[in-house]
VEXTOR-736348 format. One record per residue (C-alpha): x, y, z; residue in three letters; residue number from 1. Coordinates in nm, 3 decimals, padded with zeros to 5 digits. Example, Ala and Ser with C-alpha at 12.3 -4.5 7.8 and 13.67 -1.06 7.14 Angstrom:
2
      c1      c2      c3 res   n
  01.230 -00.450  00.780 Ala   1
  01.367 -00.106  00.714 Ser   2
//
This chain:
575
      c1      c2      c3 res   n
  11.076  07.717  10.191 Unk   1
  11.305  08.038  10.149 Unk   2
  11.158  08.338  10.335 Unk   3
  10.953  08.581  10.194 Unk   4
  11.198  08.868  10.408 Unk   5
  11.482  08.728  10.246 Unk   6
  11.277  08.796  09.859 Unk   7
  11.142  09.155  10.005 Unk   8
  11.468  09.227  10.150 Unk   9
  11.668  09.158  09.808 Unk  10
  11.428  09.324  09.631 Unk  11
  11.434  09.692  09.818 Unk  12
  11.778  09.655  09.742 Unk  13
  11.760  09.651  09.393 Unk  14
  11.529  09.948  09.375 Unk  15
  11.630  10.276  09.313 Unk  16
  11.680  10.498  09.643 Unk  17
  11.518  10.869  09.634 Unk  18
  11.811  11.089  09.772 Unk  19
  11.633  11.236  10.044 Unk  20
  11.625  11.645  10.049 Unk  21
  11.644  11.863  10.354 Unk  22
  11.426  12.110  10.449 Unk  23
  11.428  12.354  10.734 Unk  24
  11.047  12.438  10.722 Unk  25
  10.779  12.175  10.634 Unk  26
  10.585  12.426  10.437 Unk  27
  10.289  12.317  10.219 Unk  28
  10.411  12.314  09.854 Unk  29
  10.290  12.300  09.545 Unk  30
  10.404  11.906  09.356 Unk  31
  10.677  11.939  09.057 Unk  32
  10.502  11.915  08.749 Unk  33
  10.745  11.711  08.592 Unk  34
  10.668  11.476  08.906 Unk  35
  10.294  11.439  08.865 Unk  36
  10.363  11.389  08.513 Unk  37
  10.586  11.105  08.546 Unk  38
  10.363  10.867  08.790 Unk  39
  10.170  10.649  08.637 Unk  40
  09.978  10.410  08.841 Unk  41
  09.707  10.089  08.822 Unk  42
  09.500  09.826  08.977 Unk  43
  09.464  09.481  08.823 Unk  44
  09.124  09.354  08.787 Unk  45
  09.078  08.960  08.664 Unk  46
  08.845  08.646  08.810 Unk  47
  09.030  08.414  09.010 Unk  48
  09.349  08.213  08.802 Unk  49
  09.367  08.407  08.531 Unk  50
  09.714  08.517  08.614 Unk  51
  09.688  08.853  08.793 Unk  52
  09.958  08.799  09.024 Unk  53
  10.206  08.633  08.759 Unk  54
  10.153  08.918  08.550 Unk  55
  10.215  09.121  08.874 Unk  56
  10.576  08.983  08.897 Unk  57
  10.674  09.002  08.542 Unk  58
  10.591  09.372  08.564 Unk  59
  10.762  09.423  08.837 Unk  60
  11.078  09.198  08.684 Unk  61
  11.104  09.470  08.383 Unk  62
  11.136  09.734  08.659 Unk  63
  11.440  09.578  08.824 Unk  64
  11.231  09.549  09.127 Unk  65
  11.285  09.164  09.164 Unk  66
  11.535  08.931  09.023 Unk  67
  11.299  08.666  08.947 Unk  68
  10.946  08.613  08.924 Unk  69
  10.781  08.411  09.202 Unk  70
  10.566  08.129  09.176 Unk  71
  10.237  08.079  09.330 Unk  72
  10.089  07.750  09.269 Unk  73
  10.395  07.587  09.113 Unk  74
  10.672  07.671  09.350 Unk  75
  10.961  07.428  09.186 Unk  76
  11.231  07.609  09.407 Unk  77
  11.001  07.636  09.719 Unk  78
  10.964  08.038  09.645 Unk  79
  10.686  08.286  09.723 Unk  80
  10.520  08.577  09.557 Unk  81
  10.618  08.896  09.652 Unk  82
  10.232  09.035  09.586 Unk  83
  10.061  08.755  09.781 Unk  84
  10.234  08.772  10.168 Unk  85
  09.907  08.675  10.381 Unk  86
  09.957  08.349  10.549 Unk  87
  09.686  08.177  10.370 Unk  88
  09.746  08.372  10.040 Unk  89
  10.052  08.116  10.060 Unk  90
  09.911  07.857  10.132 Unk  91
  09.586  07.859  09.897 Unk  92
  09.819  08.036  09.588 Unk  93
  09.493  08.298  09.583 Unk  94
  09.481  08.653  09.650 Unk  95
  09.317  08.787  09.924 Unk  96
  09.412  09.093  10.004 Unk  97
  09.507  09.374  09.747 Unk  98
  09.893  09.517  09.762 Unk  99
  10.055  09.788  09.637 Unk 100
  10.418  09.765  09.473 Unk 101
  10.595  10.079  09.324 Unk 102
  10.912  10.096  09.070 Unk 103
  11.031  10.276  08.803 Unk 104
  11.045  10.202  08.437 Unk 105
  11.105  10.394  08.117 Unk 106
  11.144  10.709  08.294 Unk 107
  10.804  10.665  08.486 Unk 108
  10.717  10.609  08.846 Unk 109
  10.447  10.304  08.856 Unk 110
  10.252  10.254  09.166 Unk 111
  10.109  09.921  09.082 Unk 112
  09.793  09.768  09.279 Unk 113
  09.740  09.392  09.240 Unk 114
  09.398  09.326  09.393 Unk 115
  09.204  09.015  09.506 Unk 116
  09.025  08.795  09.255 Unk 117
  08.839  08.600  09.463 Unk 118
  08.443  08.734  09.451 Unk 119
  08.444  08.764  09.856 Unk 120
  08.668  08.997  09.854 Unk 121
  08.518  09.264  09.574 Unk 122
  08.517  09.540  09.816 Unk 123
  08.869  09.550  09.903 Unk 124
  08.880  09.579  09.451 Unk 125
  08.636  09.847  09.452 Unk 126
  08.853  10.064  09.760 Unk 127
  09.153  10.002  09.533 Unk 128
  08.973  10.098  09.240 Unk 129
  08.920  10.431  09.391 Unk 130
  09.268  10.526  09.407 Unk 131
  09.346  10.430  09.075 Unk 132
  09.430  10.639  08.789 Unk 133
  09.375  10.308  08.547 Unk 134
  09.283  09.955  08.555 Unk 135
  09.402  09.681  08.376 Unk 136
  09.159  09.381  08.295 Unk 137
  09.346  09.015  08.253 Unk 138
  09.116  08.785  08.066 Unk 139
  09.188  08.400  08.056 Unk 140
  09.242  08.352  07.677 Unk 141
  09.154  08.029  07.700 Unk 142
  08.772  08.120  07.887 Unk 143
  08.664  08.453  07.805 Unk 144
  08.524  08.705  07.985 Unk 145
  08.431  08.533  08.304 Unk 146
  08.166  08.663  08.611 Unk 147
  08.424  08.815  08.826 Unk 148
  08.598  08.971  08.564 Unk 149
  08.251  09.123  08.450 Unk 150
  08.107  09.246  08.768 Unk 151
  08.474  09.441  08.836 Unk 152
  08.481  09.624  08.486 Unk 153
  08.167  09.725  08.606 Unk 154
  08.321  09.869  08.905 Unk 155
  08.608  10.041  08.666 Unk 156
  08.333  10.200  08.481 Unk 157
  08.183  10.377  08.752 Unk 158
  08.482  10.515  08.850 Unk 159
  08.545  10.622  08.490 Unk 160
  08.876  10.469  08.460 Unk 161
  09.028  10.398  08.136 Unk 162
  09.094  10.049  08.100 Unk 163
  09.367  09.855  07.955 Unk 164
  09.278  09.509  07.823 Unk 165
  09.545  09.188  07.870 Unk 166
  09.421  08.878  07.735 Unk 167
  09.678  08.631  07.953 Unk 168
  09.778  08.271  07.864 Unk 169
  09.809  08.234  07.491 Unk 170
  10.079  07.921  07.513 Unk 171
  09.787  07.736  07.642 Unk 172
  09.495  07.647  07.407 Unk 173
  09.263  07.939  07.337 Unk 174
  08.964  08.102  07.207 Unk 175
  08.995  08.259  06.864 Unk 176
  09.119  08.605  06.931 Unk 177
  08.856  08.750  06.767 Unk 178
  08.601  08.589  06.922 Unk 179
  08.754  08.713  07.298 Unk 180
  08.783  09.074  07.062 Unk 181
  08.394  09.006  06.948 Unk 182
  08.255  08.911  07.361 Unk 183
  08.443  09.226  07.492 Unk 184
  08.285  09.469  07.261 Unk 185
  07.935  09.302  07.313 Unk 186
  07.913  09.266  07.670 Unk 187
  08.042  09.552  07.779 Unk 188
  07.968  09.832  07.453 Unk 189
  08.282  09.926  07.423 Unk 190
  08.541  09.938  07.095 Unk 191
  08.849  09.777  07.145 Unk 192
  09.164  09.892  06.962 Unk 193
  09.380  09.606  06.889 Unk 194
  09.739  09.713  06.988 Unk 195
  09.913  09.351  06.967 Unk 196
  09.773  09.042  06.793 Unk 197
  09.856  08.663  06.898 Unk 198
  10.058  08.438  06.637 Unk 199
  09.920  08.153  06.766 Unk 200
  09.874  07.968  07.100 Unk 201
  09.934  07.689  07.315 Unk 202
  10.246  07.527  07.206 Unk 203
  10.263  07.668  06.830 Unk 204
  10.233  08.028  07.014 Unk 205
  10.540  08.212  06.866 Unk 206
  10.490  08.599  06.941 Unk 207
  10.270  08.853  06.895 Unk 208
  10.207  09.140  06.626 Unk 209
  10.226  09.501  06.721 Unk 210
  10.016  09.708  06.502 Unk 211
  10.119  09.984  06.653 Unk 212
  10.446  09.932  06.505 Unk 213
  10.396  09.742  06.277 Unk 214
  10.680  09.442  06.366 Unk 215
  10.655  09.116  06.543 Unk 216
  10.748  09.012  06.859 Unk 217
  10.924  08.667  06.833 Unk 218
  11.045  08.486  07.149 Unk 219
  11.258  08.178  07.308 Unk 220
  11.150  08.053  07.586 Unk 221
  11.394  08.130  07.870 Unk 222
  11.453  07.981  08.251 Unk 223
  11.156  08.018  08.387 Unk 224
  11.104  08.314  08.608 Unk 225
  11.370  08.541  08.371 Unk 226
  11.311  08.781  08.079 Unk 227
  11.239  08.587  07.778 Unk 228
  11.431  08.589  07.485 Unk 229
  11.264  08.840  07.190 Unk 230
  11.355  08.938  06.836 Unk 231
  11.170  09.229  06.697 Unk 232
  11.107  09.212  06.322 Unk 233
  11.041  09.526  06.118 Unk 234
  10.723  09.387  05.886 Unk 235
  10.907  09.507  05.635 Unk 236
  11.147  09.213  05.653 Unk 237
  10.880  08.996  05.560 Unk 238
  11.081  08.708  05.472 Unk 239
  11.289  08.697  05.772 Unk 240
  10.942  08.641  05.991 Unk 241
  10.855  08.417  05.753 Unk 242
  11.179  08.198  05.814 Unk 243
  11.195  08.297  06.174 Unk 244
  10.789  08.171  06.243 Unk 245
  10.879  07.832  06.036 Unk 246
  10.555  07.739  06.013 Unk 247
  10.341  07.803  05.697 Unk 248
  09.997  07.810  05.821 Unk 249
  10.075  08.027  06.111 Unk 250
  10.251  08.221  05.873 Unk 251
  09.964  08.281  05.674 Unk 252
  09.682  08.358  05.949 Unk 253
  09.926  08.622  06.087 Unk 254
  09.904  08.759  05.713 Unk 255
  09.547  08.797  05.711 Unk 256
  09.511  08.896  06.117 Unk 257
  09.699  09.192  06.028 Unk 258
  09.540  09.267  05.711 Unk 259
  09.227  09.262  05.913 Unk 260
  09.326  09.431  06.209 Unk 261
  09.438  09.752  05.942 Unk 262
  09.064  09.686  05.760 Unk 263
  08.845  09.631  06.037 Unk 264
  08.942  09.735  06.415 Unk 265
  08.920  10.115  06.474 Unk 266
  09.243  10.297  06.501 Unk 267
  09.369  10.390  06.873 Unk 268
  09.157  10.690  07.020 Unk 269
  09.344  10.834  07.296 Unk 270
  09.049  11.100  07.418 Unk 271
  08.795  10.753  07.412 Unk 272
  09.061  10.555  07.561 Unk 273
  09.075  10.789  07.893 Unk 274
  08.658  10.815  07.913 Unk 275
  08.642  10.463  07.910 Unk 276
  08.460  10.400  07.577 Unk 277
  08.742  10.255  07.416 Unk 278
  08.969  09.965  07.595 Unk 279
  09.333  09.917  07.400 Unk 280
  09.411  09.525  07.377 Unk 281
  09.726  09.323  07.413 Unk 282
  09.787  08.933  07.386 Unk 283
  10.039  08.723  07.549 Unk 284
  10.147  08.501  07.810 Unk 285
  10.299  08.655  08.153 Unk 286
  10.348  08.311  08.279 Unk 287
  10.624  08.298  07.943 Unk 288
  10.689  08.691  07.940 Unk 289
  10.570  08.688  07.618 Unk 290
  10.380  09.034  07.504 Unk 291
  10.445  09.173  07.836 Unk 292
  10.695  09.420  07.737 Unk 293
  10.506  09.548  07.450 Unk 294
  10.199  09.605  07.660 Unk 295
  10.368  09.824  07.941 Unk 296
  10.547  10.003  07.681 Unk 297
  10.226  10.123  07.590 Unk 298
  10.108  10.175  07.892 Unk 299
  10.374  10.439  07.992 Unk 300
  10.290  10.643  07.688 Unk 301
  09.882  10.567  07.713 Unk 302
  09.790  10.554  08.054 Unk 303
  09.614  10.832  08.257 Unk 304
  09.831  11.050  08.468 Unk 305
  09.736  11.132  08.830 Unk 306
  09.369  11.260  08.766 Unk 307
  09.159  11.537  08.945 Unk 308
  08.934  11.438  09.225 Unk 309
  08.574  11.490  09.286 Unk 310
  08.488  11.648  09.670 Unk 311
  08.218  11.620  09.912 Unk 312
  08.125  12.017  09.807 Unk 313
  08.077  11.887  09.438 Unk 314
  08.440  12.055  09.353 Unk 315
  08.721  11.939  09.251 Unk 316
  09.104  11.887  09.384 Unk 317
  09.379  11.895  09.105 Unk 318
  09.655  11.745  09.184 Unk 319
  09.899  12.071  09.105 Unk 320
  09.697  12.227  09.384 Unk 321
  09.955  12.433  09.629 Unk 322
  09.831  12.215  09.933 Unk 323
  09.868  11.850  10.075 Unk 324
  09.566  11.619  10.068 Unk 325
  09.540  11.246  10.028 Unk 326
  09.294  10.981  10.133 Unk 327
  09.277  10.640  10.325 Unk 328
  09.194  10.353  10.075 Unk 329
  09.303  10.060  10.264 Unk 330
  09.407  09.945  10.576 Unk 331
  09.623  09.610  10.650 Unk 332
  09.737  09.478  11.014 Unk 333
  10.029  09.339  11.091 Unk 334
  10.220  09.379  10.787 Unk 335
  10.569  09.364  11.015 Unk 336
  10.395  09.035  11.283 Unk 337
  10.670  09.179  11.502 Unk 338
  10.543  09.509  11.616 Unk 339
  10.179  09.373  11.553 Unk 340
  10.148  09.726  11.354 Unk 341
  09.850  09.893  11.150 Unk 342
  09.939  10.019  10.773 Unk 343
  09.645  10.267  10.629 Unk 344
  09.775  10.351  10.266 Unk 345
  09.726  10.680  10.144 Unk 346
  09.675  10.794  09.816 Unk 347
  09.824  11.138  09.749 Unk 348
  09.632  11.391  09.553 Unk 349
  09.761  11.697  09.531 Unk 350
  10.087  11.887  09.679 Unk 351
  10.388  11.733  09.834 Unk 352
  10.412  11.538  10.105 Unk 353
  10.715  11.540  10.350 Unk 354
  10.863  11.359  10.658 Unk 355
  10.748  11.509  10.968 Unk 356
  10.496  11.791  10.810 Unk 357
  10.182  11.816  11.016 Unk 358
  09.820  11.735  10.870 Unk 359
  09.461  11.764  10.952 Unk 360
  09.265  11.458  10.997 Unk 361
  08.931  11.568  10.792 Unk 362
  08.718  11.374  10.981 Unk 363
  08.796  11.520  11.358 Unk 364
  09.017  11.784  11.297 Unk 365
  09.309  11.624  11.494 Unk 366
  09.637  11.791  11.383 Unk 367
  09.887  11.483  11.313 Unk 368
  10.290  11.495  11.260 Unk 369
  10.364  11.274  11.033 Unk 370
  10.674  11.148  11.140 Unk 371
  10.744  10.839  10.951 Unk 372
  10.590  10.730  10.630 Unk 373
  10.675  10.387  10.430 Unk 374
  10.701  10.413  10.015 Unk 375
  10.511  10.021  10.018 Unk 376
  10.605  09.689  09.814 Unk 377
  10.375  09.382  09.941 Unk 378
  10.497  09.346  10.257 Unk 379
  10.822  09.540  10.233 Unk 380
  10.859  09.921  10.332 Unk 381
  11.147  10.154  10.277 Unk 382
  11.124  10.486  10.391 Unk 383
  10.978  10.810  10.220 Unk 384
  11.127  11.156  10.228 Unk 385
  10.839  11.288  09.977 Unk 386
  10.549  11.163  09.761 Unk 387
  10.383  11.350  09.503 Unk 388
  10.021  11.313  09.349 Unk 389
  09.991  10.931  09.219 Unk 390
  10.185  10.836  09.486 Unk 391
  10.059  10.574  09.751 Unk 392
  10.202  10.584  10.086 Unk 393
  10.222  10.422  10.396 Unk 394
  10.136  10.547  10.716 Unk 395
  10.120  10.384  11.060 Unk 396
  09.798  10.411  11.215 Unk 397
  09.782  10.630  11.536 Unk 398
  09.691  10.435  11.917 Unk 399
  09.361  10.412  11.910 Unk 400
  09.296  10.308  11.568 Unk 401
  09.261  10.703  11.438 Unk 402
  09.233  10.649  11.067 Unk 403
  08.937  10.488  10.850 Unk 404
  08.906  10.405  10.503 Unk 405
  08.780  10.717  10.360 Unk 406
  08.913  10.967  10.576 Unk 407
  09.130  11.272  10.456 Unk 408
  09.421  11.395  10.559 Unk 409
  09.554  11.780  10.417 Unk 410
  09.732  12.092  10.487 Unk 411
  09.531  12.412  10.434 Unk 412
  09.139  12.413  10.403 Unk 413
  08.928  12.168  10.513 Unk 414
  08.896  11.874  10.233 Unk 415
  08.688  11.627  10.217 Unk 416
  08.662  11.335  09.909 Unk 417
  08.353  11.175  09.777 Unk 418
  08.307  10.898  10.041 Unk 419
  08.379  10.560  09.957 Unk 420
  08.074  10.309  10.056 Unk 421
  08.067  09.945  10.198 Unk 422
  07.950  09.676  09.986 Unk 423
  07.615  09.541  10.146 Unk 424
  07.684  09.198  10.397 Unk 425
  07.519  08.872  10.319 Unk 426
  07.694  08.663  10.557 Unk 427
  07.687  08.733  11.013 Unk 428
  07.797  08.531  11.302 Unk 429
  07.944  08.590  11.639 Unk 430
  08.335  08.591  11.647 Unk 431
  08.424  08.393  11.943 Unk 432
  08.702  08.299  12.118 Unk 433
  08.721  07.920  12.152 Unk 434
  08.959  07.812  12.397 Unk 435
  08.899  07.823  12.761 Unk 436
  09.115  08.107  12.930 Unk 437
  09.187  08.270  12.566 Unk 438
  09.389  08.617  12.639 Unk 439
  09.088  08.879  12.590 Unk 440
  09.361  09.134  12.534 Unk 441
  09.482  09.004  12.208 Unk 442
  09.144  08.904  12.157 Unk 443
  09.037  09.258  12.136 Unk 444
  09.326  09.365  11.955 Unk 445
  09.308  09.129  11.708 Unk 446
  08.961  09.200  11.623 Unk 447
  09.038  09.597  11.663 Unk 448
  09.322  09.566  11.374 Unk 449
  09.153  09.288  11.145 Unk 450
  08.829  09.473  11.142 Unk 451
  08.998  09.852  11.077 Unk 452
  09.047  09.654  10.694 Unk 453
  08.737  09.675  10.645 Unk 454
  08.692  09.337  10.441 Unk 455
  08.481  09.258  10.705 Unk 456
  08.247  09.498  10.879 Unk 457
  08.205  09.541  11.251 Unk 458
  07.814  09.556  11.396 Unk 459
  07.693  09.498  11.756 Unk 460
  07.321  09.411  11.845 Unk 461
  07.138  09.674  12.001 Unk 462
  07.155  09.696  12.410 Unk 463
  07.427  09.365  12.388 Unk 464
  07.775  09.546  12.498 Unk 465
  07.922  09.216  12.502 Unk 466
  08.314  09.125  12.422 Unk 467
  08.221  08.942  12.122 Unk 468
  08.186  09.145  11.760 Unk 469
  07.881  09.057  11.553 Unk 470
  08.079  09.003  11.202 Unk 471
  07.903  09.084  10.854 Unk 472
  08.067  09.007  10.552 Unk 473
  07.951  08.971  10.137 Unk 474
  08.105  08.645  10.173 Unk 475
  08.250  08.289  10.388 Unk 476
  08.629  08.299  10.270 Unk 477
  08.676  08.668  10.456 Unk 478
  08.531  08.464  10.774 Unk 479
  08.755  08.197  10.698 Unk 480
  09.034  08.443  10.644 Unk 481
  08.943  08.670  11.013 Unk 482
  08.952  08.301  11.142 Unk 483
  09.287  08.182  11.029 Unk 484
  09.472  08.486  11.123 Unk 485
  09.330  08.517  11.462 Unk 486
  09.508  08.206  11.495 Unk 487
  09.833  08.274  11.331 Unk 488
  09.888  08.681  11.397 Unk 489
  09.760  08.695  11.792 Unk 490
  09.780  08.363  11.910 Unk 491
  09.346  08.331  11.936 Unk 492
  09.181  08.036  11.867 Unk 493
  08.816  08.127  11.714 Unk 494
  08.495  08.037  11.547 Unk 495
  08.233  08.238  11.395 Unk 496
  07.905  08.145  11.544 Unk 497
  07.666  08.197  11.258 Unk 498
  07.371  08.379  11.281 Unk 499
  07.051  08.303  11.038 Unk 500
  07.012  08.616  10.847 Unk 501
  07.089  08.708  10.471 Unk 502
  07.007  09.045  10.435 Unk 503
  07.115  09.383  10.568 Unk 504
  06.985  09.715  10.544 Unk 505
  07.068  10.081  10.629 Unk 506
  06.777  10.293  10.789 Unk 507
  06.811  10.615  10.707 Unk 508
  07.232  10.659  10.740 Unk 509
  07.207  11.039  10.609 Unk 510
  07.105  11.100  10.923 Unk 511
  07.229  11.142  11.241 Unk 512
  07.210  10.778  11.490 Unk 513
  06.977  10.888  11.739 Unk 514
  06.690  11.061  11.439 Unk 515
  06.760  10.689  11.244 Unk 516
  06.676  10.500  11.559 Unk 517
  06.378  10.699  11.621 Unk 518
  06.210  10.606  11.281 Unk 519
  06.291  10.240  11.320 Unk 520
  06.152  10.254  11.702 Unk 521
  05.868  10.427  11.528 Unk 522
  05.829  10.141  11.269 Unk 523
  05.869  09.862  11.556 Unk 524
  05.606  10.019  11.757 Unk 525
  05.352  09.973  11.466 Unk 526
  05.469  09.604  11.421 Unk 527
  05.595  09.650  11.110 Unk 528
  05.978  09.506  11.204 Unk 529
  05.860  09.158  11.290 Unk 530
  06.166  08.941  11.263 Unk 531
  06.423  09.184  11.219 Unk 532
  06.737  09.197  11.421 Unk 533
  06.860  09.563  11.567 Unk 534
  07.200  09.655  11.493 Unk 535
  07.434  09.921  11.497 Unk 536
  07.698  09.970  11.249 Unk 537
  08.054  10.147  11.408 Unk 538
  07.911  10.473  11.401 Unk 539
  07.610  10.412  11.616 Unk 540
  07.370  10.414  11.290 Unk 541
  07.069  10.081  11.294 Unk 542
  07.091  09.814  11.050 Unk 543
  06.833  09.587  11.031 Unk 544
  06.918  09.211  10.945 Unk 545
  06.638  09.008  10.759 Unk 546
  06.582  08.659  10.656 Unk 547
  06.406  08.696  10.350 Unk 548
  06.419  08.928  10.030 Unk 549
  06.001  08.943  10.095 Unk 550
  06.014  09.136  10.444 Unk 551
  06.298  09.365  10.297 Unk 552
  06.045  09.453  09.974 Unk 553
  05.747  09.507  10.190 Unk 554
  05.930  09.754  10.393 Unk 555
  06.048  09.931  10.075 Unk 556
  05.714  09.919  09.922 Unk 557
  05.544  10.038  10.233 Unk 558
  05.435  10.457  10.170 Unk 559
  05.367  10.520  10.516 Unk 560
  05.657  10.384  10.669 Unk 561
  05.937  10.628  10.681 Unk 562
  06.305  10.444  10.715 Unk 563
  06.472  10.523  10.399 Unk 564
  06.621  10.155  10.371 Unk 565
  06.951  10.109  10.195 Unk 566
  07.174  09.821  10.107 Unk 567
  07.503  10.035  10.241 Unk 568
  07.604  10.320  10.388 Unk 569
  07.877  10.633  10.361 Unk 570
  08.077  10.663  10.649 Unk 571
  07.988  11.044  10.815 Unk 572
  08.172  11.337  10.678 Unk 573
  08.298  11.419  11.027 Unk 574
  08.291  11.247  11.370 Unk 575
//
């Protein structure tokens, strides 16, 4: 199987170098307007197999930042994807972890974000989600709207992101368009402005209609992994689309889609579009590259630029502000297995960030140089010189594991972002090494890296300072995944030891640790905790396990007890 470096490597080739600038004083400054205005970026939301990540690569292909497409699942030439790098990512042609890839195209600086599919891993989704200007929902043609793909447009809704519809995999059998039109208004209230139309599917699928335009997209197939073939016809060359289709009955329904695409779908509001009450639509096939092109067309002209965002003090940061700030979204380990390094990607909100300018860490008030930073595509880095707002960057995680998801990092005032919370656990066992003699060194290191993702959370029982973590996660494929690359990033054989609770709850995390603990000791005294297991969460704060929705209810319903129970928690503004 070629390597993965050798497809990384080739590609940071290809992309366009910033010429870096010099500067004799690493003053704070202001972003370039015509900078902020150019970046575009977005995360990918979809349920598992509907295409995310082959979409993912034929995007990228139209920005010159590849050659060819990888394949996942069918890897004829023994390729891999660029998005998908994880070990087991490979192996199980799924998505696990959520990756950020940046080119150019059309004049526009796309910061891409293809995200896991898989349900387990929703939270690492919702973190992306949060540093996303716009999200882009792929829908199976051929299923529908599907649970996963309903429970993340939820997620893009509360983050009021305006959200680009792809319906994926028309040269497979599908649903009537309308009827996939017809179950996205429904289900989620919202009008959908049909920007290109199917002509057919499955192996009679020829194209697509852009009403926008008003023309047809016709295409050959090509080799697979290239650009496909297209001929645009104007519609009003009707006869040559006629010939060109050669096939009356598909002929005729694309006469009548567009006649009722003009009659009955609303026309494209832009000021809906952006507060999310109207989703634009586009049809195709990214496995053919066939209404791919059309669709990010669009999406340079449509999409959101880099947005305002909200603050802890209920302001607001712009992102033409004269001062640096950005924000920790995600962390991965071990993105270069050689130097066993940790990445925490930063989204940049306002200002301009340079090479070796000195920060604040919001949460301590450490002062940081920030002497290297990585402009990120899957597992490739080059480095940055400057990054502007919309921009997400790189930045190697100081000894001790210093940075957090969630924590700021700006020049000037003290900033701080509106927190990003933890989904709540349903899963806990004991992560334990499993051969005799195991090196508790890269034991502990391991865990300290894998955990500082924050896919799964990190809890100790109360009064155990024992070696081994007490894992909690919303799911069994992020054990499975902590598991496997114990194994194949630090050499540590493991097993999670599971533990027989279902439930976990928050008592009172507004406060500080030691005023929490007193109301549950309170509440334990009384007898009303019977069952429960003590924990503390990284930051000292109890969370009580439970077996049983029943206890947790009783507890909630109960007036005179006072612990303020929640199913997560914000991490403190300050340390």
């Amino acid at each position: 199987m070629r390597s993965l470096l050798l497809l990384a490597t080739a590609a940071a080739a290809l992309r366009p170098q910033p010429a870096p600038r010099t500067t004799t004083k690493l003053r704070a400054a202001a972003a370039p307007p015509d900078e902020i205005a150019r970046r575009r970026n977005f995360a990918i939301i979809s349920h598992p197999d509907a295409g995310k990540t082959t979409l993912t690569e034929k995007l990228l292909l139209y920005g010159d930042a590849i050659q060819q497409a990888g394949m996942v699942k069918a890897r004829a030439n023994g390729r891999d994807s660029t998005s998908d790098f994880l070990a087991m990512e490979k192996e199980r042609g799924i998505s696990i972890s959520s990756t950020c890839l940046t080119f150019e195209y059309g004049g526009a600086r796309i910061n891409l974000m293809d995200t896991p599919g898989h349900a387990d891993f929703s939270e690492d989704t919702y973190r992306t989600l949060s540093a996303a200007d716009n999200a882009v929902m792929l829908v199976d043609g051929g299923k529908g709207l599907e649970p996963q793909t309903r429970k993340l447009f939820g997620v893009a809704r509360r983050s009021n992101l305006p959200v680009f519809t792809f319906v994926n995999k028309l040269d497979r059998p599908a649903m009537s368009p309308w009827e996939v039109l017809d179950e996205i208004s429904a289900e989620f209230n919202l009008e959908t402005a049909v920007r290109t139309f199917p002509i057919g599917d499955g192996e009679r699928f020829r194209g697509v209609y852009d009403a926008a335009k008003d023309e047809v997209w016709l295409y050959t197939r090509t080799e697979r992994g290239k650009k496909a073939s297209v001929e645009r016809i104007s519609w009003e060359d009707r006869d040559e689309i006629s010939e060109k289709i050669g096939d009356e009955e598909l002929d005729a329904q694309l006469e009548e889609d567009r006649e009722m695409i003009r009659e009955l779908t609303p026309p494209l509001d832009d000021e809906k579009l952006k507060k999310g009450e109207m989703t634009s639509v586009y049809f195709g096939s990214a496995m053919g590259d066939q209404g791919v092109e059309p669709f990010l067309d669009e999406f340079i002209d449509l999409g959101s630029r880099p947005a305002s965002r909200p603050l802890r003090d209920d302001k607001t940061l712009e992102p033409s502000h004269s001062e640096f700030a950005g924000f920790v979204f995600k962390m991965q380990a071990n993105l270069d297995p050689k130097h066993r390094d940790c990445m925490a990607y930063v989204r940049v909100v306002s200002g301009t960030f340079r090479k070796g300018m000195k920060v604040i860490h919001g949460r301590t008030g450490r002062s940081l140089t920030l002497a290297t930073a990585t402009m990120l595509f899957g597992s490739d880095r080059d480095g940055v010189e400057e990054a502007f707002p919309g921009d997400v960057i790189g930045l190697n995680n100081p000894a001790g594991g210093l940075f957090q998801i969630g924590d700021a990092l700006h020049t000037g005032s003290s900033v701080a972002f509106e927190p990003i919370p933890s989904f709540s656990p349903e899963v806990f066992g004991y992560l334990r090494p499993t051969e005799v003699g195991a090196s508790r060194k890269s034991f502990a290191k391991g865990v300290d890296q894998l955990l500082a993702e924050g896919a799964v959370q990190r809890l100790k029982e109360r009064g155990n300072d024992g070696p081994d973590p007490l894992l909690a996660a919303v799911g069994e494929l992020q054990f499975e995944v902590v598991v496997d690359r114990m194994q194949g990033e630090y050499g540590v054989s493991c097993a999670v030891e599971r533990v027989s609770y279902t439930i976990a709850r928050w008592c009172r995390p507004e406060l500080p640790a030691d005023e929490a603990w007193a109301a549950v000791d309170a509440a334990k005294k009384e007898g009303a905790l019977t069952g429960a297991f003590y924990a503390e969460d990284m930051f000292g704060r109890p969370v009580l396990l439970f077996r049983n929705a029943y206890t947790v209810e009783r507890l909630e319903n109960d007036a005179d007890l006072d612990l303020g129970l929640q199913p997560w928690a914000l991490p403190p503004a300050t340390a």
